[in-house]
PDB file of the backbone (N, CA, C, O) and the ligand in Angstrom, with CONECT records:
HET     ZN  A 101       1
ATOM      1  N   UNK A   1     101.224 105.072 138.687  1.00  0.00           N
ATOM      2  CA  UNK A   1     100.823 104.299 137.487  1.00  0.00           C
ATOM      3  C   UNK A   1     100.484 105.224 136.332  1.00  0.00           C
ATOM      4  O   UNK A   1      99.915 106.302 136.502  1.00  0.00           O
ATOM      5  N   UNK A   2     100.856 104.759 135.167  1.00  0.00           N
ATOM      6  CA  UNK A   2     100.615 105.580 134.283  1.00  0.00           C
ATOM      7  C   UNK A   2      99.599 105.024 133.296  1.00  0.00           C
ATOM      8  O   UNK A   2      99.590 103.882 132.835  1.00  0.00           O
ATOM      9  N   UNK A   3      98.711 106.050 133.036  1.00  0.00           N
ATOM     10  CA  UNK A   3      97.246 105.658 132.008  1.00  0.00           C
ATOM     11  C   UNK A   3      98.111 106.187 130.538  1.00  0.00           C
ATOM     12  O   UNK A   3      98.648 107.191 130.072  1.00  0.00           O
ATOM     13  N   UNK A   4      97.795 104.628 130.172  1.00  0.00           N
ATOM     14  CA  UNK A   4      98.363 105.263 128.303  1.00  0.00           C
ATOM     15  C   UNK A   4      96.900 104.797 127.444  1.00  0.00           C
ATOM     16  O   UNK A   4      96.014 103.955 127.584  1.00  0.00           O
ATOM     17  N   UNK A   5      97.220 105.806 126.558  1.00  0.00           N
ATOM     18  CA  UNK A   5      95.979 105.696 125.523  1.00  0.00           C
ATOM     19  C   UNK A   5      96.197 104.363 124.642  1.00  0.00           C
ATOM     20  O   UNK A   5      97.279 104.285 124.060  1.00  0.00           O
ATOM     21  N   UNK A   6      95.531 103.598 124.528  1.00  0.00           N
ATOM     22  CA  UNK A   6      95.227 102.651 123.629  1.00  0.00           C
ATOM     23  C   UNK A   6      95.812 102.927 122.062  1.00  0.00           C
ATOM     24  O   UNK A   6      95.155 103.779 121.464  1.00  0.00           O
ATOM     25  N   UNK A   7      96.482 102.581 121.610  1.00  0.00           N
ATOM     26  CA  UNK A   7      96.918 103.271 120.197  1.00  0.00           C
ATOM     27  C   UNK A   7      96.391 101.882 119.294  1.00  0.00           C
ATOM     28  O   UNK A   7      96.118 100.759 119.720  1.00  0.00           O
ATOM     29  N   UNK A   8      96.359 102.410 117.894  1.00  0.00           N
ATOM     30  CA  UNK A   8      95.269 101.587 116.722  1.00  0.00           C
ATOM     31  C   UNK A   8      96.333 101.509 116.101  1.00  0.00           C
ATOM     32  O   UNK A   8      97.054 102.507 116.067  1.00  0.00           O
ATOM     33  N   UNK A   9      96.765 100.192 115.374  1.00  0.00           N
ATOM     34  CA  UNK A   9      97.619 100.201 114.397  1.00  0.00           C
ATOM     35  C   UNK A   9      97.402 100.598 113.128  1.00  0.00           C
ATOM     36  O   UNK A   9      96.382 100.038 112.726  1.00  0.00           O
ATOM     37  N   UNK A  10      97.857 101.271 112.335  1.00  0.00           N
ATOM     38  CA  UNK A  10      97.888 101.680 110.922  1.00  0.00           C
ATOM     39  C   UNK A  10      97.638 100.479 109.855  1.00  0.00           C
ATOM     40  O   UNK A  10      96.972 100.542 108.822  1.00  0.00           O
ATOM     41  N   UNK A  11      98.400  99.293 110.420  1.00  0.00           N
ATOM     42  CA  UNK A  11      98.531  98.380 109.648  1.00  0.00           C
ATOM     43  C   UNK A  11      97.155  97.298 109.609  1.00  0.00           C
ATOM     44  O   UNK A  11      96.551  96.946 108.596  1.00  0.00           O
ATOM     45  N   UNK A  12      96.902  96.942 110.870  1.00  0.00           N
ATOM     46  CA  UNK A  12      95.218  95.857 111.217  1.00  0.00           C
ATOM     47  C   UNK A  12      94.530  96.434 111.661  1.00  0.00           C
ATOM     48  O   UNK A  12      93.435  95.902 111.844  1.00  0.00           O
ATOM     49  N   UNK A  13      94.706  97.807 112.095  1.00  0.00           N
ATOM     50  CA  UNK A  13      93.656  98.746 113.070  1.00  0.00           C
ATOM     51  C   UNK A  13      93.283  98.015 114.094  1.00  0.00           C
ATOM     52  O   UNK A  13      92.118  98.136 114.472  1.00  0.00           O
ATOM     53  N   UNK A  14      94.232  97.028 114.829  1.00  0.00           N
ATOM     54  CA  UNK A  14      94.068  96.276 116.247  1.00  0.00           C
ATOM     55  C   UNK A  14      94.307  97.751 116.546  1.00  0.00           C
ATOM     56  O   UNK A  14      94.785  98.691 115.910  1.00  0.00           O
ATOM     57  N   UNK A  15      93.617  97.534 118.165  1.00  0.00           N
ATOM     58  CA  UNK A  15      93.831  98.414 119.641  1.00  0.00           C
ATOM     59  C   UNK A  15      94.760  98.026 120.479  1.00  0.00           C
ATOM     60  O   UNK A  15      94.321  97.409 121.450  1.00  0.00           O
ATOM     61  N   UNK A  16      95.963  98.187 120.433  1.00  0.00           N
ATOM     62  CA  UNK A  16      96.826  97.615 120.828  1.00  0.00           C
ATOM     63  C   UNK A  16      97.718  98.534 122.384  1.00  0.00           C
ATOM     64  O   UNK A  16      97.249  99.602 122.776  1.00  0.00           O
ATOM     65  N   UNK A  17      98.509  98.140 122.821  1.00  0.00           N
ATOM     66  CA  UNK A  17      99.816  99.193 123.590  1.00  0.00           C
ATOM     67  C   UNK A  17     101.018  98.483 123.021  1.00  0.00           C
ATOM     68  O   UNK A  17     102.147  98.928 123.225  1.00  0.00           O
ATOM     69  N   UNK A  18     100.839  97.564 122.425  1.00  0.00           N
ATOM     70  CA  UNK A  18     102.101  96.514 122.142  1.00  0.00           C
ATOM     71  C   UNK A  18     102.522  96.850 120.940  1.00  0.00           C
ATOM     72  O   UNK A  18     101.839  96.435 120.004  1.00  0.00           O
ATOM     73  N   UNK A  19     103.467  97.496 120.695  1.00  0.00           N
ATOM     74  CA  UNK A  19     103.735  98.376 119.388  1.00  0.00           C
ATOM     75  C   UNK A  19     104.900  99.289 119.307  1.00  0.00           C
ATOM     76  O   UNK A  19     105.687  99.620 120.194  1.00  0.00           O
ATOM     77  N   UNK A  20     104.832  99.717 117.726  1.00  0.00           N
ATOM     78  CA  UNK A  20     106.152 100.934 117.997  1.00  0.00           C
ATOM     79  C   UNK A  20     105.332 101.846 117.275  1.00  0.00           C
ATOM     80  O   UNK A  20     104.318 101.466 116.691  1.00  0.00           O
ATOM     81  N   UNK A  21     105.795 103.272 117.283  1.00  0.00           N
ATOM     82  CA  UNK A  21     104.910 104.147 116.933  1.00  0.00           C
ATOM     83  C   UNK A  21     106.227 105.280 116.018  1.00  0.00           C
ATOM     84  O   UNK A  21     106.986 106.075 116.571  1.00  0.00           O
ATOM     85  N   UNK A  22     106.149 105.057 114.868  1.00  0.00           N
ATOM     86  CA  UNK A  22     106.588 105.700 113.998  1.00  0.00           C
ATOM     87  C   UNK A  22     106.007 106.823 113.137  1.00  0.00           C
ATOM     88  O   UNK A  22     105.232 106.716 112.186  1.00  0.00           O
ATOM     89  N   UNK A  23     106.618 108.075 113.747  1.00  0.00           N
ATOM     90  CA  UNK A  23     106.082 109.603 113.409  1.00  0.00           C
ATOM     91  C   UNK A  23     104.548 109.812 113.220  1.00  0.00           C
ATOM     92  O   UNK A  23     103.872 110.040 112.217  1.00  0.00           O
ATOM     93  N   UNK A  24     104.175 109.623 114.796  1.00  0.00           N
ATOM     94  CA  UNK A  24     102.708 109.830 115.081  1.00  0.00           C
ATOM     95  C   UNK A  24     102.171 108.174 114.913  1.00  0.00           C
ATOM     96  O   UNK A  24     101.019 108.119 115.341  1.00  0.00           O
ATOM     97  N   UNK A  25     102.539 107.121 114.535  1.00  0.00           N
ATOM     98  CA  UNK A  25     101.796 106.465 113.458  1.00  0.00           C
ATOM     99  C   UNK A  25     102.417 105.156 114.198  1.00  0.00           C
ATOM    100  O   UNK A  25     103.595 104.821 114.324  1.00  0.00           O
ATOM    101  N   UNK A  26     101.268 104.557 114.628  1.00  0.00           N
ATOM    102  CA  UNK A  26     101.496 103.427 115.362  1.00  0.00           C
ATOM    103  C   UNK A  26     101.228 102.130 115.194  1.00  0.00           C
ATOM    104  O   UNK A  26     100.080 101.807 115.497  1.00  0.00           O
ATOM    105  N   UNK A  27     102.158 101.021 114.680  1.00  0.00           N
ATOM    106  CA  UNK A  27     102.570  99.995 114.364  1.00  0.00           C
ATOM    107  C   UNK A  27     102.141  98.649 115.433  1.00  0.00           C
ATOM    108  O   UNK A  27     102.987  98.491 116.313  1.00  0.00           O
ATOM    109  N   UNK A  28     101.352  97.987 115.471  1.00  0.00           N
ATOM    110  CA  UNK A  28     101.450  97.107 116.626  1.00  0.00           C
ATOM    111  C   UNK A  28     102.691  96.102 116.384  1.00  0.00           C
ATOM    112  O   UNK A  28     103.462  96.199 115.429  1.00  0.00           O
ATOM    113  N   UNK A  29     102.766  95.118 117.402  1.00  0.00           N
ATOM    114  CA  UNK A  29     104.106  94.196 116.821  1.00  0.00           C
ATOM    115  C   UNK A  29     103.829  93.077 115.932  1.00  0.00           C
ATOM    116  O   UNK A  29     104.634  92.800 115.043  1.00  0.00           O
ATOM    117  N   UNK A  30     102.680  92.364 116.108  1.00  0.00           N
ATOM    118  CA  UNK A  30     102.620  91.401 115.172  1.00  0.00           C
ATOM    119  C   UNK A  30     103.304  91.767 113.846  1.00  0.00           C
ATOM    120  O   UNK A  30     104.222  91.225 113.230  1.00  0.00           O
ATOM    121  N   UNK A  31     102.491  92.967 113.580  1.00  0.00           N
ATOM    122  CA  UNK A  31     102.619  93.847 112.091  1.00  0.00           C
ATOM    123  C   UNK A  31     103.986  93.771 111.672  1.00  0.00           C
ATOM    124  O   UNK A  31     104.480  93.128 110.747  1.00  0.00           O
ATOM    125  N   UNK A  32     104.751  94.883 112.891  1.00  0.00           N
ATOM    126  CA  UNK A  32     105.594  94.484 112.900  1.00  0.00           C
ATOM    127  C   UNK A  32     106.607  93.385 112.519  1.00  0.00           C
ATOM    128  O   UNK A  32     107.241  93.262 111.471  1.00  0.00           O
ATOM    129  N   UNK A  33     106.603  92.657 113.567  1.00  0.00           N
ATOM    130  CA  UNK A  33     106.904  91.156 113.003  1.00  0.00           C
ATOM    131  C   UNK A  33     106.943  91.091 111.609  1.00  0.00           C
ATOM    132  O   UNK A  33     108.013  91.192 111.007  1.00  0.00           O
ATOM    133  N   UNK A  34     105.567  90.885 110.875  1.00  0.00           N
ATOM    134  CA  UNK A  34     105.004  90.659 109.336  1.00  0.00           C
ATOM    135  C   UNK A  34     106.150  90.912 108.761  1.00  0.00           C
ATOM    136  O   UNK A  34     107.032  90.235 108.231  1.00  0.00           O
ATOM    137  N   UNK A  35     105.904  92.371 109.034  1.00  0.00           N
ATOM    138  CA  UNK A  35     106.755  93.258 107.550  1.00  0.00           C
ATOM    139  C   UNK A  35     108.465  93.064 107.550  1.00  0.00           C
ATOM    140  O   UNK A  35     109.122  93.262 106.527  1.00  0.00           O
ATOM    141  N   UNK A  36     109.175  92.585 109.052  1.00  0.00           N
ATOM    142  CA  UNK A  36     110.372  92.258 108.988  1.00  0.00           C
ATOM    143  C   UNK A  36     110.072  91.142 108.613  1.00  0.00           C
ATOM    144  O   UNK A  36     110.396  91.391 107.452  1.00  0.00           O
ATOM    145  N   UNK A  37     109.777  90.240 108.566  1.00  0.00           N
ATOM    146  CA  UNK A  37     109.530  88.886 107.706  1.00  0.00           C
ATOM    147  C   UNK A  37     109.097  88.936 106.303  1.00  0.00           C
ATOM    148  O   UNK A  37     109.450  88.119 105.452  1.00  0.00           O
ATOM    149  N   UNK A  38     108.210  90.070 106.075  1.00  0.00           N
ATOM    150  CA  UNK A  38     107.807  89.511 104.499  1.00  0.00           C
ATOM    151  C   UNK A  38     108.913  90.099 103.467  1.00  0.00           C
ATOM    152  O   UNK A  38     109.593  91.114 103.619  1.00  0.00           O
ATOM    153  N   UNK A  39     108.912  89.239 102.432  1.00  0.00           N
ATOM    154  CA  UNK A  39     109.652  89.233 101.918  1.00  0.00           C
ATOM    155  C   UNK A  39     108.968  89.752 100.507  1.00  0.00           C
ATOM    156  O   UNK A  39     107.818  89.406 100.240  1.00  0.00           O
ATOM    157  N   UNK A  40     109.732  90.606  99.606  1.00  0.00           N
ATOM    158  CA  UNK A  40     109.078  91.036  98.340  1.00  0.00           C
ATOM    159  C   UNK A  40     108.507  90.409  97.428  1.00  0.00           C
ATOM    160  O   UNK A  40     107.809  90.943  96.567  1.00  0.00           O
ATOM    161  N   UNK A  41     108.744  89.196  97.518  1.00  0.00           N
ATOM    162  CA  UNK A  41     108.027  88.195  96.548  1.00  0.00           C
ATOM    163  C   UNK A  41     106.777  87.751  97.415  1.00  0.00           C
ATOM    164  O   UNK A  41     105.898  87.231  96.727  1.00  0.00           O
ATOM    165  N   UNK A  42     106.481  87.842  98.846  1.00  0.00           N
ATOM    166  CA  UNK A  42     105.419  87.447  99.379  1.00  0.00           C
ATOM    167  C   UNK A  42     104.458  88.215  98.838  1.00  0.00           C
ATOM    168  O   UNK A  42     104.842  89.288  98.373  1.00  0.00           O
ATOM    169  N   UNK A  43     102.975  87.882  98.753  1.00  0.00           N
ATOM    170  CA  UNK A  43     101.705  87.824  98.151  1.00  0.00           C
ATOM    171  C   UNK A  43     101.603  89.070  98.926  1.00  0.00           C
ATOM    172  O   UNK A  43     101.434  90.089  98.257  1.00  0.00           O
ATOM    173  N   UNK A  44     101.674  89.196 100.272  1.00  0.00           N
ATOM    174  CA  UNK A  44     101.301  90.327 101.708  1.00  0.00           C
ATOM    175  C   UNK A  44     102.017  91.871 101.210  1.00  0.00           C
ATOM    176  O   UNK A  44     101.676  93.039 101.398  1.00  0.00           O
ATOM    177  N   UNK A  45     103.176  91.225 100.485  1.00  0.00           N
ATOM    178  CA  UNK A  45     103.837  92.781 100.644  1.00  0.00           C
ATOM    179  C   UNK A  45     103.341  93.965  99.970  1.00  0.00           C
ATOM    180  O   UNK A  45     103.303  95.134 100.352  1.00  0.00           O
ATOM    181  N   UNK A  46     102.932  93.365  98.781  1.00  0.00           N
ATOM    182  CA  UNK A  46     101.691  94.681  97.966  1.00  0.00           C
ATOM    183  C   UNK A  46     101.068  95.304  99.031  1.00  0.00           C
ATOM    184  O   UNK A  46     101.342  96.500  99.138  1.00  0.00           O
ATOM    185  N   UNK A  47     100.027  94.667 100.154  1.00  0.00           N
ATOM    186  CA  UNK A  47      98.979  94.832 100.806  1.00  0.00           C
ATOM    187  C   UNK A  47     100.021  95.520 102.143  1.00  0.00           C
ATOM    188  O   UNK A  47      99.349  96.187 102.930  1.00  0.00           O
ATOM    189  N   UNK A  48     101.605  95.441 102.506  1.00  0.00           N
ATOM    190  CA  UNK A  48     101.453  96.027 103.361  1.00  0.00           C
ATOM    191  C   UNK A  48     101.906  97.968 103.004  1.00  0.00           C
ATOM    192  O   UNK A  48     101.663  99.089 103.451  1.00  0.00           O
ATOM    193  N   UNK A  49     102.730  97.252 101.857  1.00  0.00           N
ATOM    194  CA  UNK A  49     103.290  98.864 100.898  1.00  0.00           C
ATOM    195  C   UNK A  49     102.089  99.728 100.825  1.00  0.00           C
ATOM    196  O   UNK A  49     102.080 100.910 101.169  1.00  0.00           O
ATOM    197  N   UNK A  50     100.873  98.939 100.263  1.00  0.00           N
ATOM    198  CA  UNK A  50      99.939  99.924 100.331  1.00  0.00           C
ATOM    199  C   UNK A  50      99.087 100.742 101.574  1.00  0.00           C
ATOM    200  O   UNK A  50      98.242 101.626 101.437  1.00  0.00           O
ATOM    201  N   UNK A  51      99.443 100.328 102.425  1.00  0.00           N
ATOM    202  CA  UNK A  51      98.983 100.624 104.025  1.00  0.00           C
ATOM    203  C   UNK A  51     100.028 101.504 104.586  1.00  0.00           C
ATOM    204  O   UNK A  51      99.673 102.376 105.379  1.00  0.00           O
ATOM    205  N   UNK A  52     101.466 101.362 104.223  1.00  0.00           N
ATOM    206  CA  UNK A  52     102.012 101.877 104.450  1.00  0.00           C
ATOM    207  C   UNK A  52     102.334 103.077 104.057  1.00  0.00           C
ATOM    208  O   UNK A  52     102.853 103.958 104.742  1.00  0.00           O
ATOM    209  N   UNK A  53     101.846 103.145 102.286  1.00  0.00           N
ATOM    210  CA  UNK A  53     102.212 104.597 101.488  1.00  0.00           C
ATOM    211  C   UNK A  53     101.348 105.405 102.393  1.00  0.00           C
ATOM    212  O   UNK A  53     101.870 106.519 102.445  1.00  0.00           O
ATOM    213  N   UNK A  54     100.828 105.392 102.751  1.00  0.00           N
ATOM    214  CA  UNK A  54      99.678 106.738 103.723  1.00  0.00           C
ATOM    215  C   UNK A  54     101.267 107.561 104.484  1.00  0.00           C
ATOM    216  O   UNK A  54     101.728 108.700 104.401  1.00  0.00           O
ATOM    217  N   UNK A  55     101.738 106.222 105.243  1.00  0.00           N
ATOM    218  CA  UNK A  55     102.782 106.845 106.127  1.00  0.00           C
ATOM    219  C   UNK A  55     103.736 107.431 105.562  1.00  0.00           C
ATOM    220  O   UNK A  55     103.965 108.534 106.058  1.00  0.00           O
ATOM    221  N   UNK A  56     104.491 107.098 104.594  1.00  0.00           N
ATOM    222  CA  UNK A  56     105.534 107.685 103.771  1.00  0.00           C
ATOM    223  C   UNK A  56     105.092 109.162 103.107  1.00  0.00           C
ATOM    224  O   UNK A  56     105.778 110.085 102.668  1.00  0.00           O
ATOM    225  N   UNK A  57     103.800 108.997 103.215  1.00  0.00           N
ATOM    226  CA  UNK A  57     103.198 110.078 102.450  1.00  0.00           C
ATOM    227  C   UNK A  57     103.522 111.482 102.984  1.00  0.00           C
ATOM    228  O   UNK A  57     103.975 112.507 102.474  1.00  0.00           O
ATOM    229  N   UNK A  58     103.023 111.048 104.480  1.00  0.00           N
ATOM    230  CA  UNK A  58     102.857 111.844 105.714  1.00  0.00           C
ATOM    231  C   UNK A  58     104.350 112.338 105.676  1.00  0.00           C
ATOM    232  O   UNK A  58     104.705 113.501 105.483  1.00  0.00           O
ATOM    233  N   UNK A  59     105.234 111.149 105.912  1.00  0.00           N
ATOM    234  CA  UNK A  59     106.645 111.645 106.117  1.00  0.00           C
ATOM    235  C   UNK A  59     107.151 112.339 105.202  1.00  0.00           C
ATOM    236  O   UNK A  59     108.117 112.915 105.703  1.00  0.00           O
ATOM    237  N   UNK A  60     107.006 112.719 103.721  1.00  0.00           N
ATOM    238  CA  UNK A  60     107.231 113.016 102.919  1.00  0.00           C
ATOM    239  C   UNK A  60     106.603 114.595 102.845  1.00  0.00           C
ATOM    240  O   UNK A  60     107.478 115.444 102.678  1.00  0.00           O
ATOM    241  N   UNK A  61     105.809 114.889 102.903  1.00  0.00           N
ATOM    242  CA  UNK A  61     104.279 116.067 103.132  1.00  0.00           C
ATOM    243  C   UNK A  61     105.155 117.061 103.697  1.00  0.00           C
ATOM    244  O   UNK A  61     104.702 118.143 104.070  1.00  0.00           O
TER     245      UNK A  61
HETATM  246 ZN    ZN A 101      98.742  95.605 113.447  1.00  0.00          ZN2+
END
């Protein structure tokens, strides 16, 4: 059996394992979900771009 660490999403800071983890940086799925669903005119997408620039940042750095 394998012990995995609990990973925090970037996006809700849930404690999740249910997730994808993009360059260090771990996504749960709901979130997931969200952001393939939201759409640029949704109210959310400001709020997730901005959660997200951290990551782009990183990738960028
Ligand atoms: Zn999340």
């Amino acid at each position: 059996m394998e012990s995995q660490e609990t990973a925090h999403c970037i996006v809700c800071g849930e404690a999740t394992d249910d997730g994808i983890t993009v360059v260090n940086q771990f996504i749960c799925t709901s979130c997931e979900q969200e952001m393939v669903k939201t759409d640029v005119q949704d109210k959310k997408y400001p709020f997730f771009i901005h959660r997200l620039k951290r990551l782009w940042m990183h990738i960028n750095a």
